[in-house]
C-alpha positions as a Markdown table, in Angstrom:
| # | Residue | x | y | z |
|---|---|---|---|---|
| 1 | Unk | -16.7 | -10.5 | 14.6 |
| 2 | Unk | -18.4 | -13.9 | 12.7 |
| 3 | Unk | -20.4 | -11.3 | 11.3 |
| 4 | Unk | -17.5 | -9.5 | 10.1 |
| 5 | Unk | -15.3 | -12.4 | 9.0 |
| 6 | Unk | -18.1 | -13.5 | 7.1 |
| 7 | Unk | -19.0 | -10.5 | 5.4 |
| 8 | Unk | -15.7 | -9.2 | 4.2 |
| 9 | Unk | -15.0 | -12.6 | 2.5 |
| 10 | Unk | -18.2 | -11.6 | 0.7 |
| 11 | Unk | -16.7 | -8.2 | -0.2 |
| 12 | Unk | -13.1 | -9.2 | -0.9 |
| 13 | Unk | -12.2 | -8.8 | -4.6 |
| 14 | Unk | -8.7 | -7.8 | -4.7 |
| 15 | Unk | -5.5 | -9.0 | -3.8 |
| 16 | Unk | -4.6 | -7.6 | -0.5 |
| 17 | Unk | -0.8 | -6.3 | 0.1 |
| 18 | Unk | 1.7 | -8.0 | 2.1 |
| 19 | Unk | 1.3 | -5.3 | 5.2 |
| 20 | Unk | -2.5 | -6.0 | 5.1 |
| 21 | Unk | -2.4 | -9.5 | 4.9 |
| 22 | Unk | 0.4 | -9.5 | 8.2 |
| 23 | Unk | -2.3 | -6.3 | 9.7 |
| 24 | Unk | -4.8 | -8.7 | 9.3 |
| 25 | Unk | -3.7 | -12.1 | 10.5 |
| 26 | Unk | -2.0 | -9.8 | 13.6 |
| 27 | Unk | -5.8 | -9.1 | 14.5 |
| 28 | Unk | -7.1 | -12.4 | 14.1 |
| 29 | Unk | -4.5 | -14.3 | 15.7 |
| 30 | Unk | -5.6 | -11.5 | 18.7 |
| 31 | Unk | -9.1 | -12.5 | 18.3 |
| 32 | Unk | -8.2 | -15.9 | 18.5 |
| 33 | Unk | -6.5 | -15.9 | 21.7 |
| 34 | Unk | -9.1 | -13.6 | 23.7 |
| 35 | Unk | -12.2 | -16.0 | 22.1 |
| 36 | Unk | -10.2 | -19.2 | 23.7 |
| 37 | Unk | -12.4 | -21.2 | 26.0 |
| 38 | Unk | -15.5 | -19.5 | 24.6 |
| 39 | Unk | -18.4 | -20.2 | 22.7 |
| 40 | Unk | -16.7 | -17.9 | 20.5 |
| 41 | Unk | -13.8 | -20.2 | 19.9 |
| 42 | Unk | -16.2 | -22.5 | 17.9 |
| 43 | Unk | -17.8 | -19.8 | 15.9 |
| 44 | Unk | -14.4 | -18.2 | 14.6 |
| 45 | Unk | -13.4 | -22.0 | 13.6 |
| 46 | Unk | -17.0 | -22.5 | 12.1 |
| 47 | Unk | -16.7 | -19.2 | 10.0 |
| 48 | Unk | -13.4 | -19.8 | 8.9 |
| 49 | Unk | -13.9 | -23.1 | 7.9 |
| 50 | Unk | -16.8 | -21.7 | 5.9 |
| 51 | Unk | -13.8 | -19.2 | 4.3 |
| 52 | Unk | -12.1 | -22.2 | 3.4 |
| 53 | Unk | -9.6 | -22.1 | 6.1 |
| 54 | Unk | -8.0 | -19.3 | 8.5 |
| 55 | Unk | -5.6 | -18.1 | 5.8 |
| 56 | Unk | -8.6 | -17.3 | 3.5 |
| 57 | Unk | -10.3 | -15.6 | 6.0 |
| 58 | Unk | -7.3 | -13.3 | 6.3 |
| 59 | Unk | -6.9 | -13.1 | 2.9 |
| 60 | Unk | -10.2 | -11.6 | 2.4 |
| 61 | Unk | -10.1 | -9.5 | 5.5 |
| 62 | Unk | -6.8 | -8.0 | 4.1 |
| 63 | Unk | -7.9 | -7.6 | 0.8 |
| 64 | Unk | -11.2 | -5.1 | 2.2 |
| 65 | Unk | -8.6 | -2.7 | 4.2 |
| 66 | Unk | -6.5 | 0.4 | 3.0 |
| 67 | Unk | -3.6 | 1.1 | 3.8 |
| 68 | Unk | -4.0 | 3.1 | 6.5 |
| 69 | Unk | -6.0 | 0.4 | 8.7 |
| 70 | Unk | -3.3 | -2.1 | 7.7 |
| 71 | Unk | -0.6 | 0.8 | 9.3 |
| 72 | Unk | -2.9 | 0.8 | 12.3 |
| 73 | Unk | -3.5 | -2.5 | 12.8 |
| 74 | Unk | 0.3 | -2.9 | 12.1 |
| 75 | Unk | 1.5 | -0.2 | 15.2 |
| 76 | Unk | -1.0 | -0.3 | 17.9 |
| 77 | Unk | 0.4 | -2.1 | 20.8 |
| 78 | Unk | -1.6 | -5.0 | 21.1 |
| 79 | Unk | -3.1 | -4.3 | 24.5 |
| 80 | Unk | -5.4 | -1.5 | 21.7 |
| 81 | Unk | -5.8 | -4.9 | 19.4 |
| 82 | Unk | -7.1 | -6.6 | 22.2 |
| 83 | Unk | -9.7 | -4.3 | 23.1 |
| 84 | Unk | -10.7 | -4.2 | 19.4 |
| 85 | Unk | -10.8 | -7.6 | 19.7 |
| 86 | Unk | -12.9 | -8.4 | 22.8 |
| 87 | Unk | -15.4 | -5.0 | 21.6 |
| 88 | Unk | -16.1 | -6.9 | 18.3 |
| 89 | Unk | -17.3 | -10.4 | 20.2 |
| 90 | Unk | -21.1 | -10.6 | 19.4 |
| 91 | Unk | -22.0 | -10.3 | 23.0 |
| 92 | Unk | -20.1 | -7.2 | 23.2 |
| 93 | Unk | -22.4 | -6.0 | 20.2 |
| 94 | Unk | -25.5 | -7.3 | 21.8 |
| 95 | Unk | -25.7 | -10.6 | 19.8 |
């Protein structure tokens, strides 16, 4: 997900929609919360940092989704954001 974070504030061009921006910080406040107590934990505040805060990060993560992932990411019941979450940890994607 550092990976990610990173990249899509690379990508991110556009100004992203209220419901993406909320679809977005919904995910990373997710992520947050099941990297706690991790080596992780560092790397999502390193990253962010590197965005120019947590809000940027979202910003730009927002601003790479359509509409559709923001509806997603918007209704899933967050037991499905949490596995999402944990799947997109770097040791869960053999890094």
């Amino acid at each position: 997900m550092i990976e990610i974070i990173a990249a899509l504030t690379l990508v991110a061009s556009s100004t992203p929609s209220t419901e993406c921006l909320a679809a977005a910080r919904r995910f990373t406040e997710i992520l947050v919360a099941e990297a706690k107590g991790t080596r992780h934990e560092a790397q999502i505040r390193q990253s962010a940092e590197k965005a120019g805060g947590m809000d940027k990060s979202i910003a730009a993560m927002a601003a790479t989704m359509d509409e559709k992932k923001c509806a997603f990411l918007l209704t899933a019941p967050d037991s499905s954001l949490r596995a999402l979450a944990i799947t997109s940890l770097p040791e869960r994607n053999g890094k």
